[in-house]
C-alpha positions as CSV (number, residue, x, y, z in Angstrom):
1,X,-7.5,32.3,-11.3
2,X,-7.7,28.9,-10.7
3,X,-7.8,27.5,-7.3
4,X,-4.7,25.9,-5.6
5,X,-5.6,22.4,-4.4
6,X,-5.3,21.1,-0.7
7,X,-3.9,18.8,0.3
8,X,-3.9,16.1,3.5
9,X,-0.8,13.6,4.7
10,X,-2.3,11.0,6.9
11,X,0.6,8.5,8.9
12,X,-0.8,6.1,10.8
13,X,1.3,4.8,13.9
14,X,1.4,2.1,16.5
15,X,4.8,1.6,18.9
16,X,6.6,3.9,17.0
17,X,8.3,6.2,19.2
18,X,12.0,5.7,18.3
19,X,11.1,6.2,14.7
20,X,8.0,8.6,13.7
21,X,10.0,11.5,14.9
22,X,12.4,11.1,11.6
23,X,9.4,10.9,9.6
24,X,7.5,13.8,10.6
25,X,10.4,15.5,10.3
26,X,10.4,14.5,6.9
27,X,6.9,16.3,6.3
28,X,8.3,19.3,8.4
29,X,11.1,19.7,5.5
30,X,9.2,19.6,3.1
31,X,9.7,22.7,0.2
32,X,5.8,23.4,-0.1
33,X,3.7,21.8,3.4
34,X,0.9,19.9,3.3
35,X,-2.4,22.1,4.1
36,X,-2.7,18.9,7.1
37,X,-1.0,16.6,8.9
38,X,-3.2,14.0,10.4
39,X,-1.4,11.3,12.9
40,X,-3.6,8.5,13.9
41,X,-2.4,6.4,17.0
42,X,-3.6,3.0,16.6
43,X,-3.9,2.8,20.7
44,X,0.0,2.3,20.8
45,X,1.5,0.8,24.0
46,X,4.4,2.6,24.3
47,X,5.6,6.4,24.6
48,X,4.5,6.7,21.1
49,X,1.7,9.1,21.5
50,X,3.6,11.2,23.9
51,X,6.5,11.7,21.9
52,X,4.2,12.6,18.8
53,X,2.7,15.3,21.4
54,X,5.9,17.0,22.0
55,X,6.9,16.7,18.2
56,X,3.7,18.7,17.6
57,X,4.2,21.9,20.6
58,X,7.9,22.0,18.9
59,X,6.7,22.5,15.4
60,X,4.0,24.8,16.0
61,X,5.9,27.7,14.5
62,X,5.1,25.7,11.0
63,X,2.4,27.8,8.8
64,X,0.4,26.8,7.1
65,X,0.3,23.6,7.7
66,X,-2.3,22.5,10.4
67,X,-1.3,19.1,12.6
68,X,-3.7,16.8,14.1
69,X,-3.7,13.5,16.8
70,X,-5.8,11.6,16.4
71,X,-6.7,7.9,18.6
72,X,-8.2,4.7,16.6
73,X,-8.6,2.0,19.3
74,X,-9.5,-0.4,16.4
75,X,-6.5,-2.6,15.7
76,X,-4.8,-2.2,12.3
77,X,-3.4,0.4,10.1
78,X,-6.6,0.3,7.7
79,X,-9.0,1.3,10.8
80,X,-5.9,4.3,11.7
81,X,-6.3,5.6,8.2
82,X,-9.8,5.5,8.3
83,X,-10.3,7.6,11.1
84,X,-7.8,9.9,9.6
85,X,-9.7,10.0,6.3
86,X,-12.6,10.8,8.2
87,X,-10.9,14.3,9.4
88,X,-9.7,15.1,5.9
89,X,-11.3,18.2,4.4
90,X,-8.9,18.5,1.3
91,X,-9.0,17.4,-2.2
92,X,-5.8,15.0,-2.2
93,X,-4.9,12.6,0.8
94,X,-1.5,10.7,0.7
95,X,-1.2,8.4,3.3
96,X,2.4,7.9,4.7
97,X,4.0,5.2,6.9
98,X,5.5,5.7,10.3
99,X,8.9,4.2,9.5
100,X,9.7,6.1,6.0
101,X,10.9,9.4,5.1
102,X,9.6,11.7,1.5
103,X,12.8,13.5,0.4
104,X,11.9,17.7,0.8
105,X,10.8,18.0,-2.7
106,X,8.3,15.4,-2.7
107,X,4.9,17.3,-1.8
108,X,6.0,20.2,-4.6
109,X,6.6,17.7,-7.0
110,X,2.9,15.7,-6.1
111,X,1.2,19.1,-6.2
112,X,3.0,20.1,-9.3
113,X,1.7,16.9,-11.5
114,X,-1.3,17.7,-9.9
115,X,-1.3,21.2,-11.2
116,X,-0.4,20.3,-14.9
117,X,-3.0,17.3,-14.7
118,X,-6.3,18.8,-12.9
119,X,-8.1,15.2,-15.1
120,X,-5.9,13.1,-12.8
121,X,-7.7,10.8,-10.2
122,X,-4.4,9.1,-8.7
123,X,-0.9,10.5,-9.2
124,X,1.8,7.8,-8.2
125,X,5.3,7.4,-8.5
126,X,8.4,5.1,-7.9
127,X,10.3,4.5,-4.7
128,X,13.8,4.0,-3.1
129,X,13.2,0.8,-1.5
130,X,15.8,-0.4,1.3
131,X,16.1,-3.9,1.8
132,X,17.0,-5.5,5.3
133,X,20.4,-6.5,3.3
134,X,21.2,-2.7,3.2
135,X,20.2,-3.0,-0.9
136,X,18.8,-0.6,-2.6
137,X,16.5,-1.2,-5.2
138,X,14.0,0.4,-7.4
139,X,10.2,0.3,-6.4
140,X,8.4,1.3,-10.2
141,X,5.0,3.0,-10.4
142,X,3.6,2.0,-14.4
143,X,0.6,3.5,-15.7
144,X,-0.1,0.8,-17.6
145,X,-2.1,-2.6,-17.2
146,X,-2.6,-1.2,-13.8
147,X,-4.7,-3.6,-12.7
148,X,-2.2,-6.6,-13.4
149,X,0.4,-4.6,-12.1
150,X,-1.2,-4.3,-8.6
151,X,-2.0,-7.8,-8.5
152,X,1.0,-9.4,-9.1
153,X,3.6,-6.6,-8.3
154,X,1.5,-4.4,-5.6
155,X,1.9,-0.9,-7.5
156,X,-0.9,0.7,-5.8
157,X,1.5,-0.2,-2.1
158,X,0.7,2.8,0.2
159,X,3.3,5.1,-0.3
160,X,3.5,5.3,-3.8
161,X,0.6,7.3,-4.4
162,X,-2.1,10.2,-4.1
163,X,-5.4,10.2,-4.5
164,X,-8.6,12.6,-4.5
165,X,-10.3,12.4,-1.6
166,X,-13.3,11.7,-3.0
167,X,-12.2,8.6,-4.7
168,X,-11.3,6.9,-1.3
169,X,-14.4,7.7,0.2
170,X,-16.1,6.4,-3.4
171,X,-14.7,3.0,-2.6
172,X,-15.4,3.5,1.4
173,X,-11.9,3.7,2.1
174,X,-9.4,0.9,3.6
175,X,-11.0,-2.8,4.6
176,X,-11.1,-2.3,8.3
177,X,-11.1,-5.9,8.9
178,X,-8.1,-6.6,6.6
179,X,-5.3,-7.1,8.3
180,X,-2.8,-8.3,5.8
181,X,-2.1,-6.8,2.2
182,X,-4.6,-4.3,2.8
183,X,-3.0,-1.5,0.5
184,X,-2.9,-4.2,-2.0
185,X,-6.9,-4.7,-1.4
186,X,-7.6,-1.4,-1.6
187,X,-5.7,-0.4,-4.8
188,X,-7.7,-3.3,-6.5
189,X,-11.4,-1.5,-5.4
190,X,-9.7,1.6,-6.6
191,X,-9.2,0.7,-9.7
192,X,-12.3,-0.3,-10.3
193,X,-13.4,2.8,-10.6
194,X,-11.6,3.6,-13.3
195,X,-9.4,6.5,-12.1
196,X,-7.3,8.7,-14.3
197,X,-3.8,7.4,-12.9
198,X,-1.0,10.0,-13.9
199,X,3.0,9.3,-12.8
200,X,5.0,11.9,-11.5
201,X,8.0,11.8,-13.7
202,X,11.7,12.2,-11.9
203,X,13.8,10.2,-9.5
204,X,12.6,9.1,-6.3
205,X,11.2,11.6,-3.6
206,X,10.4,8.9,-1.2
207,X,12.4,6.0,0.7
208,X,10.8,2.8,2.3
209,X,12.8,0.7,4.1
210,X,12.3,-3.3,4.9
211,X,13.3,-5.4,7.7
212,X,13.2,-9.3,8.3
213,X,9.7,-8.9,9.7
214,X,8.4,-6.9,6.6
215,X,9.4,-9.7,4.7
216,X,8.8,-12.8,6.7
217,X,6.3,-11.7,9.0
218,X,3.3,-12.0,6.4
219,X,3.5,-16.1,6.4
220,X,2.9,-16.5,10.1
221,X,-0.6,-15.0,9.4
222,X,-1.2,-16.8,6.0
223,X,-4.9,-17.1,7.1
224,X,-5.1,-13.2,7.0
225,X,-3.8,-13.0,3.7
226,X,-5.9,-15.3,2.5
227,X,-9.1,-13.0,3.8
228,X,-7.7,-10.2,1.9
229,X,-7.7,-12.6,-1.0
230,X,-11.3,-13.6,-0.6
231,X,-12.0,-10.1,-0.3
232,X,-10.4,-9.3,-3.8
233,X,-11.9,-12.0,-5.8
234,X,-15.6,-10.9,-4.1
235,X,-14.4,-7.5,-5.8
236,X,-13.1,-8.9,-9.1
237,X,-16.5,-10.9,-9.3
238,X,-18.7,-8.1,-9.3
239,X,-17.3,-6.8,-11.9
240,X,-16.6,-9.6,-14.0
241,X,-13.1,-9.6,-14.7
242,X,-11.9,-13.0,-15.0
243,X,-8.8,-12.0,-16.0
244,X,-7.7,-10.9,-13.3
245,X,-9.2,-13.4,-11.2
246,X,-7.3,-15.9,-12.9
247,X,-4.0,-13.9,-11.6
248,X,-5.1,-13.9,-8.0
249,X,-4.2,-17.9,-8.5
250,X,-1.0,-17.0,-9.7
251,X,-0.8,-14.7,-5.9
252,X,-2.2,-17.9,-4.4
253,X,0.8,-20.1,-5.7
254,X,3.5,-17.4,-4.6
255,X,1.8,-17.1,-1.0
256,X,2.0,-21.0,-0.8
257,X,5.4,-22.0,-1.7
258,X,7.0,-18.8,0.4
259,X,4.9,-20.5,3.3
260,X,6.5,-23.6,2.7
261,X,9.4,-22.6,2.4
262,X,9.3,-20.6,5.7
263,X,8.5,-24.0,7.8
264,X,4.5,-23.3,7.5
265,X,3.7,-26.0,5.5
266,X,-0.3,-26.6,6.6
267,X,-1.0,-23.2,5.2
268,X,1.0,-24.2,2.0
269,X,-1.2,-27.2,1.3
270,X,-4.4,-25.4,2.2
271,X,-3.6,-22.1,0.5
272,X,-2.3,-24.4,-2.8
273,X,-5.5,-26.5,-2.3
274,X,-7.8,-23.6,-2.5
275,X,-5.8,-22.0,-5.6
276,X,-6.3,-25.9,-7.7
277,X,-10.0,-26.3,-6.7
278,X,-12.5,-25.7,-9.7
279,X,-9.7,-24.8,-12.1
280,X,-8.5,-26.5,-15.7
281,X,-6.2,-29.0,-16.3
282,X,-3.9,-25.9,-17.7
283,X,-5.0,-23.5,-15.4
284,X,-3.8,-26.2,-12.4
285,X,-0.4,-26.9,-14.4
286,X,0.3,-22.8,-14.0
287,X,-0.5,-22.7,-10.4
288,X,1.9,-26.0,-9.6
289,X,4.7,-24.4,-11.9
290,X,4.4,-21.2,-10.3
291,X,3.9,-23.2,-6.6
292,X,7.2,-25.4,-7.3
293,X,9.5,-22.6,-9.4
294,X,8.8,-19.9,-6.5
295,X,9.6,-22.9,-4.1
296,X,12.8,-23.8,-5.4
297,X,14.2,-20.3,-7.2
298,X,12.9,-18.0,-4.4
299,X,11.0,-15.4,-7.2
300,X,8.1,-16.0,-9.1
301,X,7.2,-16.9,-12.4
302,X,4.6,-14.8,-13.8
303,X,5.8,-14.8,-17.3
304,X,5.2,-18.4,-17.6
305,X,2.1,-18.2,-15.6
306,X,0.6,-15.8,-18.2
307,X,1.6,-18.6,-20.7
308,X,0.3,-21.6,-19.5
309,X,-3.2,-20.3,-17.7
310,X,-4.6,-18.6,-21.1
């Protein structure tokens, strides 16, 4: 008889205490439980860590599944997650975010493609994804040309995904002092490794949602995503794959002109400055196209990028 894999949800949380109660209620409806539950507070300010208290003496008639608080005093999500995948004992984490809900199926259907795919490494899927409009879009998960993929459309973002835990801890787990993009960091050192990535086919089991801050908030601290930057291309180097460094330019430009067009326009000229410096005549024509068509169009332009770097 084979033996039933375990399984650990790990939802990091900081000032959260008018909306983790929705989703840990989400994990608490859940058609098959996780073995654990591990809550991190990241040395929250307000009644967070009290209300998660009482959340956990009013579920304790749950079996089976085991729930944990835990404290990080660390600041940032990455150091939260790594104390709770310290704690983990089973052979898949998923971490979870304190402001998004998994539809009740969602752990049967991870397991399940777990089950039918004991090779896997990483089992993802696609996302509802709410936008601060009230939109809904579409978040896809694709299996192929991962590595692109997570560079220039952030696949490998945190909740759209499993993993053993033994491939975390292969890559030492999240960039405690990246503060910014740090999913996106992460999901390159991952694949690295070469995982067997398997999608879990069906429609959507979990829903993000977005506000302004999501959006905007990231270009007030351009100088932290440009750290998790660094760190990628000190990842991509090791290895040798200057294809995808070339594509971390193509981030570069994007980060740049949404600076600019935000009002922050020193970061712009640094960040653009940094993502021209050492590079071709063609390879700088991509970044400025891709700098001035994100600037005035609002997307980016990948498709031309590809084109005009090569």
């Amino acid at each position: 008889m084979l033996r039933m894999e375990t399984l650990s949800v790990i939802i990091p949380v900081y000032n959260r205490a008018s909306l983790i109660c929705r989703t840990l209620d989400s994990v608490a409806a859940q058609t098959v439980l996780p073995q654990r539950l591990i809550v991190v507070d990241n040395d929250s300010s307000d009644t967070t860590r009290s209300v998660v208290e009482q959340w956990i003496e009013s579920h304790r008639h749950l079996s089976g599944m085991r729930v944990d608080l835990l404290s990080e005093r660390r600041p940032g999500a990455a150091s939260a997650r790594n104390r709770g995948l310290e704690e983990a004992d089973t052979d898949w984490v998923l971490f979870f975010d304190s402001d998004d809900e998994m539809h009740p199926g969602h752990i049967e259907r991870a397991m399940s493609t777990a089950a039918r795919h004991p090779e896997a490494d990483l089992i993802g899927w696609d996302v509802d994804i709410e936008l601060s409009s009230g939109k809904r879009k579409l978040g896809k998960f694709v299996t192929s040309d991962l590595g692109w993929n997570n560079i220039v459309h952030s696949v490998l973002a945190t909740i759209r995904y499993m993993a053993r835990t033994s491939l975390f801890r292969k890559v030492e787990g999240w960039g405690n002092d990246v503060m910014v993009w740090d999913d996106w960091e992460l999901g390159i050192r991952l694949l690295q490794q070469q995982p067997v990535v398997v999608k879990a086919k069906g429609s959507p089991t979990v829903s993000t949602y977005f506000t302004p801050d999501s959006l905007t908030g990231f270009v007030h601290h351009a100088d932290r995503c440009l750290y998790a930057l660094s760190k990628a291309e000190s990842s991509l180097r090791r290895c040798k794959d200057t294809r995808l460094l070339r594509w971390l330019d193509y981030r570069k430009a994007v980060l740049a002109a949404e600076c600019h067009s935000q009002g922050n326009k020193v970061a712009a000229k640094a960040i653009l400055s940094q993502a021209l410096e050492g590079r071709t005549l063609r390879e700088r024509i991509a970044v400025r196209f891709t700098y001035l068509h994100t600037r005035l169009l609002k997307r980016g332009a990948y498709l031309t990028f590809g084109l005009l770097s090569h």
